[in-house]
N, C-alpha and C positions, 0 to 999 in steps of 0.2 A: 245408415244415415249418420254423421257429424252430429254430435253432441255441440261441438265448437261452432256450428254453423247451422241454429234452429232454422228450420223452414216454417215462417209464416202464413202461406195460403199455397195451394196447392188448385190445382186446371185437374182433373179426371176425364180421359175419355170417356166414357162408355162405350159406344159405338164407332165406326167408320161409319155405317149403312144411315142412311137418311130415306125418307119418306117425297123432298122434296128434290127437285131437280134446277137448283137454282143456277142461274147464267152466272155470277160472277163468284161462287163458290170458290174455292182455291181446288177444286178437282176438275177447274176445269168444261162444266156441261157434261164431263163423263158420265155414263150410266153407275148411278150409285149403289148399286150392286154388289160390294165386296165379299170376301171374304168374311166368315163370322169371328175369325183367328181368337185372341185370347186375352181382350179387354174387357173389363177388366181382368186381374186376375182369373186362373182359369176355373179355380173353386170357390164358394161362398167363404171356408175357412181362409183360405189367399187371401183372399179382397178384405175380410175382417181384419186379418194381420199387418196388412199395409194400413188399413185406416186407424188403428192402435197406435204402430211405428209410428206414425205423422203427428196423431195426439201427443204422443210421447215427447216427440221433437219438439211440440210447442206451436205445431197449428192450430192455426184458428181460423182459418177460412180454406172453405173445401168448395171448389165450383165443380157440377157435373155437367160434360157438354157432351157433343158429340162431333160429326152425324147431329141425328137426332135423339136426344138420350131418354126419352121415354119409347122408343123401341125395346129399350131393356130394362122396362117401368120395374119387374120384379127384383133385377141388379140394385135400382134406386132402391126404390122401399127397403131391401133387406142392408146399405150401408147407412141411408139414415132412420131405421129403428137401431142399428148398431151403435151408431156415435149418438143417440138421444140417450140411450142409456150411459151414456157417461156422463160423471160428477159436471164435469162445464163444457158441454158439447160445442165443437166448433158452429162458425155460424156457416150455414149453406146458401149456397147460390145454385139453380136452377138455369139454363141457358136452355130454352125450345122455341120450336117455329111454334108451337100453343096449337098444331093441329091435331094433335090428340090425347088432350088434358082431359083423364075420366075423373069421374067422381071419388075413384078411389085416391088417386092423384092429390087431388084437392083434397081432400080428407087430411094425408101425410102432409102437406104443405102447411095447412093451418097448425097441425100439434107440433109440429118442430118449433124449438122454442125462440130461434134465429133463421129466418127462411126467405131469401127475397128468387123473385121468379124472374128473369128477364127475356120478354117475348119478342121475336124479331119480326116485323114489320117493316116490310119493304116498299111499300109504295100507300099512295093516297087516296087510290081508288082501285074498285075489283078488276078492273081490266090487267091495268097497271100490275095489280099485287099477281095475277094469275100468269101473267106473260114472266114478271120477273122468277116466278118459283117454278114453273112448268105447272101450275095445279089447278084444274078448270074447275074440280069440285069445294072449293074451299074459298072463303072469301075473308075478306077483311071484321068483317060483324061474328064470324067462329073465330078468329084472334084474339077478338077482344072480348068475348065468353070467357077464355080462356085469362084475359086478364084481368078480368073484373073479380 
């Protein structure tokens, strides 16, 4: 990384793989399926060292997406317990479809000391929200469990 060219906020994969099969995804309607490859980094100490690097550099805003990035809910928790522990943790941003926000989840969410979640919400009614994601079992009322 440039010293000459701090980086402000930083996008994190976590995942390719999603849980939902949304129509206008940017894959397409393809079966979400991937590969498990090597996102983030391929070890806990990797992924620490990158999140350090980026402190370093002078971010301060880290968004985790994916896919869906509570697929690799223990990837989350173990990079923000790691930047909580520092002197002025960046602030985090959260990006999920909120269909499987556990309680542990919520827990990490509320102690981070900068933490906004953003839940996507696709349509206005369950029909609606189920035809647009593929997801017969899930409705709009677990979305907003998830957002409350």
């Amino acid at each position: 990384m440039n010293p000459s060219n701090p980086i402000s906020s930083v996008r994190i994969k976590l995942t390719n793989q999603c849980n939902y099969r949304c129509r206008f995804c940017h894959h397409d309607g393809a079966c979400k399926t991937f590969p498990a490859g090597s996102m983030p980094p391929d070890s806990p100490e990797q992924f620490a060292n990158l999140l350090d690097q980026l402190v370093r550099q002078g971010c301060r805003d880290i968004t985790f997406t994916g896919g869906e990035p509570l697929l690799k809910e223990e990837s989350l928790r173990r990079a923000m317990m790691h930047l909580m522990a520092k002197a002025h943790p960046p602030a985090v941003t959260l990006v999920t479809n909120g269909s499987i926000v556990s309680n542990r989840v919520i827990s990490l969410l509320r102690e981070y000391p900068d933490c906004k979640v953003h839940v996507s919400v696709h349509a206005s009614t369950d029909p609606d929200y189920q035809h647009i994601t593929g997801q017969t079992g899930f409705s709009l009322s677990q979305a907003g469990k998830a957002i409350g």
